[in-house]
C-alpha positions as CSV (number, residue, x, y, z in Angstrom):
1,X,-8.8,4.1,13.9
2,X,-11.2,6.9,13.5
3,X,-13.9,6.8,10.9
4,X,-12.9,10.2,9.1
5,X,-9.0,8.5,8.7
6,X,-10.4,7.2,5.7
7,X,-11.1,10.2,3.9
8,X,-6.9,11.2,4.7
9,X,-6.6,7.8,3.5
10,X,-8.3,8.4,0.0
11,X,-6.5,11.9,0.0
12,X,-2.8,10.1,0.9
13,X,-3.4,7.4,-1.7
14,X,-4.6,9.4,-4.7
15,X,-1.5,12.0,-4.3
16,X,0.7,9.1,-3.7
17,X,-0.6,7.7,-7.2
18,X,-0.3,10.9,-8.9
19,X,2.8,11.9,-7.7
20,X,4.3,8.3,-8.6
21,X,2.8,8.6,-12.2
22,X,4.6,11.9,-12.3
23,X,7.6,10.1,-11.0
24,X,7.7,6.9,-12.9
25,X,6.1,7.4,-16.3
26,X,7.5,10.8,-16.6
27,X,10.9,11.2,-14.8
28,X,9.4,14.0,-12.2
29,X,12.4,14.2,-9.8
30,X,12.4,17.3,-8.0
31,X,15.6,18.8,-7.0
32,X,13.7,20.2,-3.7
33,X,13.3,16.4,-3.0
34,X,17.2,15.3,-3.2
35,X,17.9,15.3,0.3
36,X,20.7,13.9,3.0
37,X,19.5,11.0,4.7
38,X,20.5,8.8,6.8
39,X,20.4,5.1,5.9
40,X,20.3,1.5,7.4
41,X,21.6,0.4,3.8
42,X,22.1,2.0,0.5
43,X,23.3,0.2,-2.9
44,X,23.9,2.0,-6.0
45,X,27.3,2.4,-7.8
46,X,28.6,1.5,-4.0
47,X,27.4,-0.4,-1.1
48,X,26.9,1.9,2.3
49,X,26.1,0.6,6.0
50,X,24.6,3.0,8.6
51,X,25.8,6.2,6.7
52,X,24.3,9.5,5.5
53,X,24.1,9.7,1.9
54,X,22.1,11.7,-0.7
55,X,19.0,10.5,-2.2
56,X,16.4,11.9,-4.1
57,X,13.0,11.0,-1.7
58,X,9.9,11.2,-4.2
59,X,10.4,7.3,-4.5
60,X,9.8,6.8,-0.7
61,X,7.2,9.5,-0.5
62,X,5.3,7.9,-2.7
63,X,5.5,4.7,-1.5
64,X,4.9,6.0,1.8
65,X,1.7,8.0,0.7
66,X,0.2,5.1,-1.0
67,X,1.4,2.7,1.9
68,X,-0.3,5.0,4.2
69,X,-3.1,5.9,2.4
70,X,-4.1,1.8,2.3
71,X,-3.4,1.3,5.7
72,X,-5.8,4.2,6.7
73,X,-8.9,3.1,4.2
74,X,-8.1,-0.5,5.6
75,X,-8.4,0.3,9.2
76,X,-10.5,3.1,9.3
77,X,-13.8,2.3,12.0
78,X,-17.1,2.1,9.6
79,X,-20.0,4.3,11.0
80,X,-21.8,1.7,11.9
81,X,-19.1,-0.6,13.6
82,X,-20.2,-4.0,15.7
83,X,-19.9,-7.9,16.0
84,X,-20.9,-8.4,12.7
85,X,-18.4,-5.8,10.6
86,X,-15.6,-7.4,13.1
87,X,-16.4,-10.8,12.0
88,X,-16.7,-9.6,8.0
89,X,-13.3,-7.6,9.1
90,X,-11.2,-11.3,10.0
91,X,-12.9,-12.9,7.0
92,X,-11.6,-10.1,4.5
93,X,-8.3,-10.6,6.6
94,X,-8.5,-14.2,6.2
95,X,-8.6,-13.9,2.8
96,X,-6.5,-11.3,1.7
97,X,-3.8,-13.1,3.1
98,X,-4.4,-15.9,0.7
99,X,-4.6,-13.5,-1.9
100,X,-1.3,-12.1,-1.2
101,X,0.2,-15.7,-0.8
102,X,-1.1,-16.9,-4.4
103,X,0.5,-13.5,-5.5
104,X,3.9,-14.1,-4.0
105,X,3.6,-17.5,-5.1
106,X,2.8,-16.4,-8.8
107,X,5.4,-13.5,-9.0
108,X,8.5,-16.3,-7.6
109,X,7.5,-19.0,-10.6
110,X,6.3,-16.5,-13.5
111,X,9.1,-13.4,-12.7
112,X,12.8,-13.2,-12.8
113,X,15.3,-10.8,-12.5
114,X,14.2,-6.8,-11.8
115,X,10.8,-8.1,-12.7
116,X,10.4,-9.9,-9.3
117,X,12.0,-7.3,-7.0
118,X,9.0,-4.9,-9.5
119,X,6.5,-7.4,-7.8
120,X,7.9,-7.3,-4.6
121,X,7.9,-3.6,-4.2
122,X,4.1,-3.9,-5.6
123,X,3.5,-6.6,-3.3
124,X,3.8,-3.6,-0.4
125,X,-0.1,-2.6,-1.3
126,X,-1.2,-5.9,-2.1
127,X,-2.7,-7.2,0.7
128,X,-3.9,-4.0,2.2
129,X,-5.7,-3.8,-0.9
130,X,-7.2,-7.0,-1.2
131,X,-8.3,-6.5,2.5
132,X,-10.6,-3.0,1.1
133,X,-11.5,-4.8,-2.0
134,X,-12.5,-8.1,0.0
135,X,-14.2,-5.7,3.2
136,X,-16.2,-3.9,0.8
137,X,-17.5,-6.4,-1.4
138,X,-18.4,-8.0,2.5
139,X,-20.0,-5.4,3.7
140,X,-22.2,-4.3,0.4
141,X,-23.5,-7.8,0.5
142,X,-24.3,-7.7,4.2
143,X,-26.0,-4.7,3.7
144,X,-28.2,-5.6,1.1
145,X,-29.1,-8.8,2.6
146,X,-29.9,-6.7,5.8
147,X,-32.3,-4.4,3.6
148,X,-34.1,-6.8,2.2
């Protein structure tokens, strides 16, 4: 993925951030945002298969912002790019997915109820963002090892 995807990225994720703040800690619902969709499966006062049905979309907007966003800082080519940032790149994959495995792990023995499915829908961003955390922390080592 191109090297200025990243700077989308950091733009996708931030709105998506703000605009679930707005939506979660404040009620923000726009009516502009209550739409007819179409969907695989709905569940709310009644269970619907492979029907159109109204919903309001700034949940999925922001998850698909943020989820976006992630995806786009994660994959994005560094300026730079060779053997050594693909190496640092499996690594930080490597060991992300542990991270998100200890984190699944955690949330089925620790959480119950509408607390788990709460870290199930955070667990959408974990990995890709212990991949960035990981990748950077990688790379800022790398580099100052290189410089000195």
């Amino acid at each position: 993925m191109p090297r200025a995807f990243r700077f989308v990225g950091i733009f996708l994720c931030i709105s998506g951030l703000i605009l679930g703040i707005f939506r979660f800690k404040y009620g923000f619902k726009p009516d502009s945002l209550e739409i007819k969709t179409f969907a695989l499966y709905s569940s709310y006062l009644e269970n619907k298969f492979l029907e159109f049905t109204r919903n309001n979309m700034s949940e999925e907007i922001t998850g698909f912002m943020i989820i976006t966003g992630l995806f786009m800082i994660s994959f994005s080519r560094e300026k730079d790019e060779n053997a050594e940032i693909d190496r640092i790149r499996l690594r930080s994959l490597l060991t992300a997915a542990y991270i998100n495995f200890l984190y699944i792990l955690f949330s089925i023995i620790f959480t119950f109820g509408f607390a788990f499915i709460y870290m199930l829908i955070l667990n959408m961003g974990v990995g890709l963002l212990a991949y960035i955390i990981t990748f950077r922390i990688l790379i800022f080592k790398t580099r100052a090892r290189v410089s000195e």
